[in-house]
ROMAR-710914 format. One record per residue: chain; residue number from 1; residue in three letters; x, y, z of N, C-alpha, C in turn. Coordinates in nm, 4 decimals. Layout:
// residues N
@cadena=A; num=NUM; residuo=ALA; n.x=X; n.y=Y; n.z=Z; ca.x=X; ca.y=Y; ca.z=Z; c.x=X; c.y=Y; c.z=Z
...
END
This chain:
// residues 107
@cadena=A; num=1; residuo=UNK; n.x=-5.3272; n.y=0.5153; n.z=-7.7529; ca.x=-5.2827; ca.y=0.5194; ca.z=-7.6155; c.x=-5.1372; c.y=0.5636; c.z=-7.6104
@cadena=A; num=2; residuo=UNK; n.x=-5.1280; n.y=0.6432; n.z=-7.5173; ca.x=-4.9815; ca.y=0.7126; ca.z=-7.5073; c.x=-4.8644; c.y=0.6293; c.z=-7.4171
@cadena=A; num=3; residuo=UNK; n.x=-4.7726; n.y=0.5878; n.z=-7.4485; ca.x=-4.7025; ca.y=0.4446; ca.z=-7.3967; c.x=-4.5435; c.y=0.5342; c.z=-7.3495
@cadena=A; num=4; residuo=UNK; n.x=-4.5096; n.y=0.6846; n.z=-7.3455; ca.x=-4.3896; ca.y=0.6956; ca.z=-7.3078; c.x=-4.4352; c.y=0.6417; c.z=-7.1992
@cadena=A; num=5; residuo=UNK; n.x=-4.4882; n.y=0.6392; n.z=-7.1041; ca.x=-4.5004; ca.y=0.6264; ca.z=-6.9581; c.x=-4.5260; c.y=0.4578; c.z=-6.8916
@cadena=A; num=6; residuo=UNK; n.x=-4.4688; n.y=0.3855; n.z=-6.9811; ca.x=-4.4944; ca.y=0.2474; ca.z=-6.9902; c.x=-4.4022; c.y=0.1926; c.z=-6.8957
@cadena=A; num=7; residuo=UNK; n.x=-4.3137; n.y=0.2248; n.z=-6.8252; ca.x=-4.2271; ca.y=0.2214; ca.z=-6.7243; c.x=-4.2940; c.y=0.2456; c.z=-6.5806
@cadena=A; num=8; residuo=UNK; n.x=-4.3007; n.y=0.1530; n.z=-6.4676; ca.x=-4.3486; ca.y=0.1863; ca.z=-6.3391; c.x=-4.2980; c.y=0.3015; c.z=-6.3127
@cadena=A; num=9; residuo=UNK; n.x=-4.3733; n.y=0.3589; n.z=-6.1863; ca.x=-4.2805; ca.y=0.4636; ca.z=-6.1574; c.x=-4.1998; c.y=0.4100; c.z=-6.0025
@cadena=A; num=10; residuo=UNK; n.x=-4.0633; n.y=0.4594; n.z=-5.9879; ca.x=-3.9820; ca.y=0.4305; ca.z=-5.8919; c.x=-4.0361; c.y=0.5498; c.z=-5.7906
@cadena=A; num=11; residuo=UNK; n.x=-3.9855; n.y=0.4224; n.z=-5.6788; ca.x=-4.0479; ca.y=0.5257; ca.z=-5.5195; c.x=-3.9193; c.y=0.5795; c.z=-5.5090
@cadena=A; num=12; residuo=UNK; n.x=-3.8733; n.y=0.7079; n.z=-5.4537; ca.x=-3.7952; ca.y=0.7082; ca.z=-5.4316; c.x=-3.7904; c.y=0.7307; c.z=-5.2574
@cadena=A; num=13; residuo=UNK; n.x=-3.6940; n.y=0.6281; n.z=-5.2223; ca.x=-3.7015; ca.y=0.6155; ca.z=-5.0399; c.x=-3.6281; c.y=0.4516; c.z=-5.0306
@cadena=A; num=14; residuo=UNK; n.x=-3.6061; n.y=0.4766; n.z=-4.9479; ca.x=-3.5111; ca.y=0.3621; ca.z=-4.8602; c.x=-3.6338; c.y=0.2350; c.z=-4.7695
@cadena=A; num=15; residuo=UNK; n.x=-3.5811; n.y=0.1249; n.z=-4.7348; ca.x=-3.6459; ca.y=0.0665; ca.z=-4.7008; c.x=-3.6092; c.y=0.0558; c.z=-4.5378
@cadena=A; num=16; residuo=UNK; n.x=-3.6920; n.y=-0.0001; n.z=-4.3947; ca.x=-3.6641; ca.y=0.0170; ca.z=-4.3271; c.x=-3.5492; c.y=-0.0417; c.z=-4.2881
@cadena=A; num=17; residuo=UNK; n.x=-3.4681; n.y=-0.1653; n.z=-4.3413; ca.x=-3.3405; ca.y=-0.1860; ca.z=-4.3084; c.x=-3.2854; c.y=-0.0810; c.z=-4.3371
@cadena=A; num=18; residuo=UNK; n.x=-3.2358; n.y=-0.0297; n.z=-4.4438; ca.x=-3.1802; ca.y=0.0810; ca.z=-4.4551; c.x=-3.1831; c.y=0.1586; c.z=-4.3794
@cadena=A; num=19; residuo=UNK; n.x=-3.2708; n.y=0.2403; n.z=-4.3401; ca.x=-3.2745; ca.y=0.3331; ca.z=-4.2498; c.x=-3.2744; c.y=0.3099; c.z=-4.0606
@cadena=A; num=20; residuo=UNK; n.x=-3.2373; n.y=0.1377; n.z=-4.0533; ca.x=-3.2017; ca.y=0.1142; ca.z=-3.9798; c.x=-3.0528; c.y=0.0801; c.z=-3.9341
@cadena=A; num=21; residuo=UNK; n.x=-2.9776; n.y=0.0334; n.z=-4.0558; ca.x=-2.8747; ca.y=0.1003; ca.z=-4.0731; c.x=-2.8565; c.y=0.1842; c.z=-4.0514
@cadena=A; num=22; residuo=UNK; n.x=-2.8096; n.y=0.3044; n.z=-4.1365; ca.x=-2.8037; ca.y=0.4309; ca.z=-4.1039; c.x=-2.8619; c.y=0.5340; c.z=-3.9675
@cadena=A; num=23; residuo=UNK; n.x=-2.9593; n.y=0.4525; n.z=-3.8302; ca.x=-2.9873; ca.y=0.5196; ca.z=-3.7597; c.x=-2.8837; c.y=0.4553; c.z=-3.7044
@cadena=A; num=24; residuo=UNK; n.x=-2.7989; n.y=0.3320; n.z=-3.6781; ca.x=-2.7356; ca.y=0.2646; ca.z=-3.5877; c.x=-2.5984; c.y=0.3197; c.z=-3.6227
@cadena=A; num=25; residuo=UNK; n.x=-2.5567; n.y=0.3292; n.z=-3.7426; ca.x=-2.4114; ca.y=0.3673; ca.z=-3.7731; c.x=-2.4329; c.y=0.5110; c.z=-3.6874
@cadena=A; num=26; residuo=UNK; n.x=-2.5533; n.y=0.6147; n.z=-3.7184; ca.x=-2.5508; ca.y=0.7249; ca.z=-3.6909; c.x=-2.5091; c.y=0.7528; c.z=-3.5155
@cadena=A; num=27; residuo=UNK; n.x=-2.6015; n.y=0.6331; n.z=-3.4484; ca.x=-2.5212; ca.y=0.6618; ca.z=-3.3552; c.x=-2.4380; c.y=0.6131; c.z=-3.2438
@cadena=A; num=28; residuo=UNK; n.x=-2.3863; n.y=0.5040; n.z=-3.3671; ca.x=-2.2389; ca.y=0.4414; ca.z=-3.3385; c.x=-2.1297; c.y=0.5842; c.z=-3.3467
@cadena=A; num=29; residuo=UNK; n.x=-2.1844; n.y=0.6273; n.z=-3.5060; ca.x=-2.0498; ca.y=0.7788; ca.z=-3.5058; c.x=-2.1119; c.y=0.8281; c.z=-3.4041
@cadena=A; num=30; residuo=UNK; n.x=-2.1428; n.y=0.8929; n.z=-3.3135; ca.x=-2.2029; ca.y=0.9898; ca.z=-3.2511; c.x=-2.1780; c.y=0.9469; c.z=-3.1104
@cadena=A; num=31; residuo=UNK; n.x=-2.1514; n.y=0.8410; n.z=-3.0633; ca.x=-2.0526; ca.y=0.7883; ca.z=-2.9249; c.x=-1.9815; c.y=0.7672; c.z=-2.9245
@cadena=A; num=32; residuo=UNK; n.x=-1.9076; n.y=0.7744; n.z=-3.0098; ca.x=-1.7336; ca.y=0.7387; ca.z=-3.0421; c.x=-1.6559; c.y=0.8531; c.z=-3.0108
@cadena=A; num=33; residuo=UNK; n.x=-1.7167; n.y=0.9956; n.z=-3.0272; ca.x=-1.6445; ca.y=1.0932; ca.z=-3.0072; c.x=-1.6841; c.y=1.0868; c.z=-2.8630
@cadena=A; num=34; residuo=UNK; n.x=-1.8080; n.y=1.1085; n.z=-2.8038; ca.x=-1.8625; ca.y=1.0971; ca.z=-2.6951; c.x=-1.7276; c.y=1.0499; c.z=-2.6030
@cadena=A; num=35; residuo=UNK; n.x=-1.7359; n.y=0.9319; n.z=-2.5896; ca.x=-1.6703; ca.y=0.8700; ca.z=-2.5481; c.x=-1.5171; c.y=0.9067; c.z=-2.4899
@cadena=A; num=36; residuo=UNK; n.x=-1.4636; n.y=0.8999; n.z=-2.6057; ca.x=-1.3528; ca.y=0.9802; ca.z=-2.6436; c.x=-1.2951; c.y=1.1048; c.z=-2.5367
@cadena=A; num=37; residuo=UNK; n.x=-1.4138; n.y=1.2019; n.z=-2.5693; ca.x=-1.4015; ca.y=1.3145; ca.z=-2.5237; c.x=-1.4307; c.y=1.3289; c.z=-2.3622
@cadena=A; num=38; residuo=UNK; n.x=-1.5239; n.y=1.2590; n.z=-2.3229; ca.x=-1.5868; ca.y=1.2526; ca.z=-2.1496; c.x=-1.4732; c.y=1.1492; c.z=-2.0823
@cadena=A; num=39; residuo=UNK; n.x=-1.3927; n.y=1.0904; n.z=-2.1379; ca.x=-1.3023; ca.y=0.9903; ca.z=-2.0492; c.x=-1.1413; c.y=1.0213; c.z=-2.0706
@cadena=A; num=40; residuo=UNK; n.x=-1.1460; n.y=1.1652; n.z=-2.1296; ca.x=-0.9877; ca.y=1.1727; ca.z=-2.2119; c.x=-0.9192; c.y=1.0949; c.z=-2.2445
@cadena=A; num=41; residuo=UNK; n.x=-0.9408; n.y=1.0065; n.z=-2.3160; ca.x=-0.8763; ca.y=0.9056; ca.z=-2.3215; c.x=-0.7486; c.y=0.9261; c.z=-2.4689
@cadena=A; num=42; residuo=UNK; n.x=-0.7446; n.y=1.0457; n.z=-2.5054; ca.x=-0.6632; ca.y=1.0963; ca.z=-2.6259; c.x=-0.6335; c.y=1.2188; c.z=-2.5817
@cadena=A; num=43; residuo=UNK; n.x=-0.4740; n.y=1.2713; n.z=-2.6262; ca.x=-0.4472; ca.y=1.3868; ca.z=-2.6014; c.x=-0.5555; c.y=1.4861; c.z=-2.6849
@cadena=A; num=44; residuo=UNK; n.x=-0.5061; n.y=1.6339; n.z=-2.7005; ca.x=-0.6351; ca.y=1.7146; ca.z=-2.7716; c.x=-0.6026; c.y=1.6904; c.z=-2.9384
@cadena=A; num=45; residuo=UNK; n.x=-0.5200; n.y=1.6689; n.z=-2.9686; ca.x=-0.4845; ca.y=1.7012; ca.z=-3.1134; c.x=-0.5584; c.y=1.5520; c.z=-3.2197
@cadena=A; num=46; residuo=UNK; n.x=-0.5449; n.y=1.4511; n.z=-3.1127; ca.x=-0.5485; ca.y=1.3152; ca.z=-3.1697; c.x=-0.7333; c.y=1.3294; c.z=-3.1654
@cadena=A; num=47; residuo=UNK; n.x=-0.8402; n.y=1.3940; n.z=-3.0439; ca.x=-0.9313; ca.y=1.3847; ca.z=-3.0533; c.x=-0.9870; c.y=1.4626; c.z=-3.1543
@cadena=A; num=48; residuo=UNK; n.x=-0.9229; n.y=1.5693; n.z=-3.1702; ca.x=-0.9714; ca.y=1.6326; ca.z=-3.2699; c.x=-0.9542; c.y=1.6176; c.z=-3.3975
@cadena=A; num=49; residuo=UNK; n.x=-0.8799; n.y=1.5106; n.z=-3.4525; ca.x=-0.8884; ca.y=1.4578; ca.z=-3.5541; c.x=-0.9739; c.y=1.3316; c.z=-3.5906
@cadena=A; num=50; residuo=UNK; n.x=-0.9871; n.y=1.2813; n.z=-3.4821; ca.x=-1.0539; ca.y=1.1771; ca.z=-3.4826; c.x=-1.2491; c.y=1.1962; c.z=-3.4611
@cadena=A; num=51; residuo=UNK; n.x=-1.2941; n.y=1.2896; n.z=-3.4422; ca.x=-1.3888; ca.y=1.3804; ca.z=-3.4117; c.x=-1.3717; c.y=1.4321; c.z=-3.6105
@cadena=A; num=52; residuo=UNK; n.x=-1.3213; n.y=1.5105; n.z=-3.6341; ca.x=-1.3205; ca.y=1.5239; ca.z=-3.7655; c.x=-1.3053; c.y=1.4019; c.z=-3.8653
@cadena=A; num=53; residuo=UNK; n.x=-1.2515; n.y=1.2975; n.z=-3.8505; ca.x=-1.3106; ca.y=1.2225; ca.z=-3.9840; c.x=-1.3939; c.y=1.1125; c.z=-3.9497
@cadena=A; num=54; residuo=UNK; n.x=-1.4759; n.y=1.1242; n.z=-3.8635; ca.x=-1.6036; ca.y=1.0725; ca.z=-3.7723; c.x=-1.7098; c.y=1.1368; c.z=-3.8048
@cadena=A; num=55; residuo=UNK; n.x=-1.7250; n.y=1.3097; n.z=-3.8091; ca.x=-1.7881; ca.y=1.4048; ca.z=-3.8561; c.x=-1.8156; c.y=1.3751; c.z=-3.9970
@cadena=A; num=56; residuo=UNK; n.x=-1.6972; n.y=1.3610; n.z=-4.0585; ca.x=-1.7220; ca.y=1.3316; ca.z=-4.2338; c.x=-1.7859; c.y=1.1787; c.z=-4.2567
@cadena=A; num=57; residuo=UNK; n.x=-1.7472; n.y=1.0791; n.z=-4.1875; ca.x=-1.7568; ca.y=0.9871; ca.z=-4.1821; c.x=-1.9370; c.y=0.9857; c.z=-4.1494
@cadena=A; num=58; residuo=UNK; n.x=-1.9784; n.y=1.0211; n.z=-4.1020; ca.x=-2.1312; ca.y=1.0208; ca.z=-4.0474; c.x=-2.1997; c.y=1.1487; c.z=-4.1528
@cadena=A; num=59; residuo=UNK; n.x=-2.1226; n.y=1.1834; n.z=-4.2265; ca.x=-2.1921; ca.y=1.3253; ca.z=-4.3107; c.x=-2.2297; c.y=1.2257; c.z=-4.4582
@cadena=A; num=60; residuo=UNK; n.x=-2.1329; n.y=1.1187; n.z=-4.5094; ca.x=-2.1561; ca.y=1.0273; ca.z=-4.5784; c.x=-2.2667; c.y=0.9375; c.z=-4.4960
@cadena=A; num=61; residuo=UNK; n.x=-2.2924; n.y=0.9110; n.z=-4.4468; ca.x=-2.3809; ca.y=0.7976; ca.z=-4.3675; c.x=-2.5163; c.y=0.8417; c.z=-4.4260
@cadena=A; num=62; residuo=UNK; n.x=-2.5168; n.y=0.9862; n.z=-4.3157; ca.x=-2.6460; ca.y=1.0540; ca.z=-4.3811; c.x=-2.6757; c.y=1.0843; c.z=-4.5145
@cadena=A; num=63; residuo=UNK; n.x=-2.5920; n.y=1.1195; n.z=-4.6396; ca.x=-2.6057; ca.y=1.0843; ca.z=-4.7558; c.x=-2.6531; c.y=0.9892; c.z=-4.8484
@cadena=A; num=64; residuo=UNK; n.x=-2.5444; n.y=0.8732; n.z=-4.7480; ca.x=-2.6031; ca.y=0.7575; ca.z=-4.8588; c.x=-2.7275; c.y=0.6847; c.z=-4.8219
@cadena=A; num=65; residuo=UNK; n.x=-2.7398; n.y=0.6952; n.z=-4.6747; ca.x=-2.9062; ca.y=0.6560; ca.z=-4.6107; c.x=-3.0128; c.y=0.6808; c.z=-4.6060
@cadena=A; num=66; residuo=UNK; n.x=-2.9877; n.y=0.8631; n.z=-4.5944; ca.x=-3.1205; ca.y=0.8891; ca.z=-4.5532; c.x=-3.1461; c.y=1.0196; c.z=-4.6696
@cadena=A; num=67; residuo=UNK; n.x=-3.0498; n.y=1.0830; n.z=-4.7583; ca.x=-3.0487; ca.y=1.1578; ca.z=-4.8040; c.x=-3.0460; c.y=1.0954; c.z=-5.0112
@cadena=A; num=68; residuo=UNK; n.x=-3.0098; n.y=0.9278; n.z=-5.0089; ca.x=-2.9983; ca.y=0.8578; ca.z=-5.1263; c.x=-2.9691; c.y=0.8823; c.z=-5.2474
@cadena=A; num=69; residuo=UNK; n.x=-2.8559; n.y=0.9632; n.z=-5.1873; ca.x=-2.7762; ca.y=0.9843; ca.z=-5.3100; c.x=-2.6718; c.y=0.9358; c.z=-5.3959
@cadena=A; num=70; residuo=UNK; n.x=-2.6658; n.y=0.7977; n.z=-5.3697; ca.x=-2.6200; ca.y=0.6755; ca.z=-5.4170; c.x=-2.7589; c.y=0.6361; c.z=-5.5370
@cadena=A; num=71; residuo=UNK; n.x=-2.8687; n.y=0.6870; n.z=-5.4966; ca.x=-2.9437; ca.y=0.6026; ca.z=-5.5723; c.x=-3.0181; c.y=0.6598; c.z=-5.6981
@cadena=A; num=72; residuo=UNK; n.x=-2.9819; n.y=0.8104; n.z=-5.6601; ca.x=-3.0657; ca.y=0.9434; ca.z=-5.7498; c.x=-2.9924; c.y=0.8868; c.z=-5.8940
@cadena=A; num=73; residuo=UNK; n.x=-3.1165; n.y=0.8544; n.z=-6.0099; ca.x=-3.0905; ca.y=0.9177; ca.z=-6.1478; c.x=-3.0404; c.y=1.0144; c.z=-6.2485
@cadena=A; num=74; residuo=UNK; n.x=-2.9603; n.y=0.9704; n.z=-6.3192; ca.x=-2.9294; ca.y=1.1392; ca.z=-6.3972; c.x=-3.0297; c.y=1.2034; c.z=-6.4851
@cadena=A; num=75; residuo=UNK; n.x=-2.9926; n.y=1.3064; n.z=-6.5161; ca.x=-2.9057; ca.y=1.4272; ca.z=-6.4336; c.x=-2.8996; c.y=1.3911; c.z=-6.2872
@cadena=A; num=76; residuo=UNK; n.x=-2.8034; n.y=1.4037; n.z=-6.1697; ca.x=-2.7910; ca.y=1.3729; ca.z=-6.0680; c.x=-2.8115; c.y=1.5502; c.z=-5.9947
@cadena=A; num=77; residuo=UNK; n.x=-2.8882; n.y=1.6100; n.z=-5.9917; ca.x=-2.9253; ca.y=1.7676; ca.z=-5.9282; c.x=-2.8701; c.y=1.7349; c.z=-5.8106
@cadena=A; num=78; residuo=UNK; n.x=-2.9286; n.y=1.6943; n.z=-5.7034; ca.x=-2.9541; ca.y=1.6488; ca.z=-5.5871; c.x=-2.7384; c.y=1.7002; c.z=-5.5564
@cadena=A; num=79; residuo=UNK; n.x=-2.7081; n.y=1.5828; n.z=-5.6313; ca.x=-2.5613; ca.y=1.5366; ca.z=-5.5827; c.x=-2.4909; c.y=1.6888; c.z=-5.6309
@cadena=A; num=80; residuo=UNK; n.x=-2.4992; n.y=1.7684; n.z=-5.7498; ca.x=-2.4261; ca.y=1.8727; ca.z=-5.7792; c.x=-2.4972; c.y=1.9912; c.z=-5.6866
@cadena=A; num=81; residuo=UNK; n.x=-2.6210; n.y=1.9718; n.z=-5.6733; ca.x=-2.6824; ca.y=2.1150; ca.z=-5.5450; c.x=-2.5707; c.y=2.0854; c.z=-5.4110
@cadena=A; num=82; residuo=UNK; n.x=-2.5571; n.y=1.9853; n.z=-5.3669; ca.x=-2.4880; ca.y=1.9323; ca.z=-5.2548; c.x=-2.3469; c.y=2.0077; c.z=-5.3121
@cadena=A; num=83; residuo=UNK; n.x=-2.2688; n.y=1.9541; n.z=-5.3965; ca.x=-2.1356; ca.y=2.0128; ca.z=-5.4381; c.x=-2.1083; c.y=2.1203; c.z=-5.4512
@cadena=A; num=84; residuo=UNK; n.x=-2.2301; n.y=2.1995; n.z=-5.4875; ca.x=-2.2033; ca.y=2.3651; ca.z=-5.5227; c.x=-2.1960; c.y=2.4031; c.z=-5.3482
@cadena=A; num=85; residuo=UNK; n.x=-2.3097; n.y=2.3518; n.z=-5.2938; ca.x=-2.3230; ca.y=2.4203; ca.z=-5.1624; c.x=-2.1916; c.y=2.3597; c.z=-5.0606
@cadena=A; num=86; residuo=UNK; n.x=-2.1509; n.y=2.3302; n.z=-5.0470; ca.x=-1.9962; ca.y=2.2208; ca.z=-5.0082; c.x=-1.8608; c.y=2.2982; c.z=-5.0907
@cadena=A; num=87; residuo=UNK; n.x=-1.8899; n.y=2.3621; n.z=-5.1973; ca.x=-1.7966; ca.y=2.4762; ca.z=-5.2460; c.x=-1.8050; c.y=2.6008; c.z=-5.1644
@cadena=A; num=88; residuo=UNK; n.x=-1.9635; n.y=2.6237; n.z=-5.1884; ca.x=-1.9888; ca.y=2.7527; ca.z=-5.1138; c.x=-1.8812; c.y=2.7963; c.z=-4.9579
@cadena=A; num=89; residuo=UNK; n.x=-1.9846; n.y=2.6692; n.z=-4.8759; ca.x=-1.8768; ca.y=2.6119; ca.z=-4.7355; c.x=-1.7803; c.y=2.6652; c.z=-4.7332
@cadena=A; num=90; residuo=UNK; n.x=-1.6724; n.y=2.5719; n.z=-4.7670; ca.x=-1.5466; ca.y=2.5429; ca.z=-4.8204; c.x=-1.4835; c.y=2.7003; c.z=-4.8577
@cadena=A; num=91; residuo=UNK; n.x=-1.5085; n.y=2.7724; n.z=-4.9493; ca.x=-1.5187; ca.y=2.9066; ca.z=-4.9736; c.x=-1.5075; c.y=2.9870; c.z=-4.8674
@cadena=A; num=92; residuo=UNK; n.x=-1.5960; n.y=3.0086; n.z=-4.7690; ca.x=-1.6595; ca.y=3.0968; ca.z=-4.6768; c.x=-1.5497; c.y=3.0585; c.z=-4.5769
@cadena=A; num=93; residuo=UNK; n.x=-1.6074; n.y=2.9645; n.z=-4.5099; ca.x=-1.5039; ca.y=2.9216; ca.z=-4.3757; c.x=-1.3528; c.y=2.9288; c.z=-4.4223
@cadena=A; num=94; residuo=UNK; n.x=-1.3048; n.y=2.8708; n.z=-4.5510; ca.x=-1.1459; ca.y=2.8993; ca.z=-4.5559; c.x=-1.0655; c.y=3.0135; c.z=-4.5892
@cadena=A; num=95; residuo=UNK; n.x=-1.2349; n.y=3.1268; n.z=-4.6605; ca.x=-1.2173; ca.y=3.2995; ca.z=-4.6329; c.x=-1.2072; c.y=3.3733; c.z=-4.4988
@cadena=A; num=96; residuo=UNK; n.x=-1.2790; n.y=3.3065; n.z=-4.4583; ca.x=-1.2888; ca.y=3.3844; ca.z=-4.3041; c.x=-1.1676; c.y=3.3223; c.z=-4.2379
@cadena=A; num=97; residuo=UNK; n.x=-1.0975; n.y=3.2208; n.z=-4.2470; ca.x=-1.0053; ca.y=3.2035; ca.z=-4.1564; c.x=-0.8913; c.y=3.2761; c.z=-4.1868
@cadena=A; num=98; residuo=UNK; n.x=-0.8689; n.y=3.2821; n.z=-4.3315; ca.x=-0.7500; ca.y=3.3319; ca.z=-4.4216; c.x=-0.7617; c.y=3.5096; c.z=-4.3427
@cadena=A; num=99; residuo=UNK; n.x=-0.8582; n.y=3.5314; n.z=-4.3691; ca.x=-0.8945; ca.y=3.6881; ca.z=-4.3228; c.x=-0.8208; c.y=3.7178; c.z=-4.1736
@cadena=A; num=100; residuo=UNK; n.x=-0.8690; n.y=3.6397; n.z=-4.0994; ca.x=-0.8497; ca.y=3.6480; ca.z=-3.9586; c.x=-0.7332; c.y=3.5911; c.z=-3.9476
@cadena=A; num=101; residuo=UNK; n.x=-0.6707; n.y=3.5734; n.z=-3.9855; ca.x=-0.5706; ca.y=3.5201; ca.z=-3.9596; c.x=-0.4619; c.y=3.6005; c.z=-4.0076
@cadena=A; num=102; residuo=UNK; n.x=-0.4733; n.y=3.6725; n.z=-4.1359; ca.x=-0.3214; ca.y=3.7599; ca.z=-4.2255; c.x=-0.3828; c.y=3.8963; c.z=-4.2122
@cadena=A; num=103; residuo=UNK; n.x=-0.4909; n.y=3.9162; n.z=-4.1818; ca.x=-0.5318; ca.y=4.0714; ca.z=-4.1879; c.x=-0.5494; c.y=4.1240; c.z=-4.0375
@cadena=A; num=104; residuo=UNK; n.x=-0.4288; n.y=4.1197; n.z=-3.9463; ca.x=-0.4086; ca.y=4.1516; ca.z=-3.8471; c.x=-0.3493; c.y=4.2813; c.z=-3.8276
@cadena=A; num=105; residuo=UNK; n.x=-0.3914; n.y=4.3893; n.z=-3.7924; ca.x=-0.2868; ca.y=4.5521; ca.z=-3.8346; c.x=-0.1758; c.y=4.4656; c.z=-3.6759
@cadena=A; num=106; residuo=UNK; n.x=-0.0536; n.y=4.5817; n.z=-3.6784; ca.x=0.0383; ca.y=4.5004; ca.z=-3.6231; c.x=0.0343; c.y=4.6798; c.z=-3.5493
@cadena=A; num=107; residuo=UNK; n.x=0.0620; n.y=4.7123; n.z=-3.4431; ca.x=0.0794; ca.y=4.8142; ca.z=-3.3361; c.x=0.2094; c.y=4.8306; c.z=-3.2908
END
């Protein structure tokens, strides 16, 4: 009898607390800017920062909740596919701004 496989196998998935968590944080972040923004209650510079690490802040949420990447085994793929593509991002958008921004002909 062949015994590597003598180990259960793990589900991989969250349980419904969890993902009840993570629906409530989700949209706790997700009225906070709301909020924010429909009552002006912040000049523009302060909302828009606060809107940005709310954004990141809820980009982890979905990670560690619903996407469980806190919980993935190594090799960790999952977490470095995420990093390459988050380089990619990162890359692109801070090319295109750099572009538009210094490659202006001047008249």
């Amino acid at each position: 009898m062949d015994n590597h496989n003598a180990e259960p196998h793990q589900a991989h998935g969250g349980s419904l607390k969890s993902y009840t968590i993570g629906f409530i944080l989700s949209i706790v972040l997700t009225i906070i800017p709301l909020v924010l923004v429909m009552n002006h209650m912040l000049n523009t510079t302060a909302t828009l920062v606060i809107i940005l690490l709310i954004a990141v802040l809820q980009f982890a949420i979905q990670m560690i909740f619903f996407m469980h990447i806190k919980e993935e085994q190594k090799p960790r793929y999952n977490l470095m596919a995420l990093i390459l593509g988050l380089v990619i991002l990162v890359t692109i958008v801070s090319g295109s701004i750099w572009i538009m921004t210094y490659n202006a002909v001047a008249h």
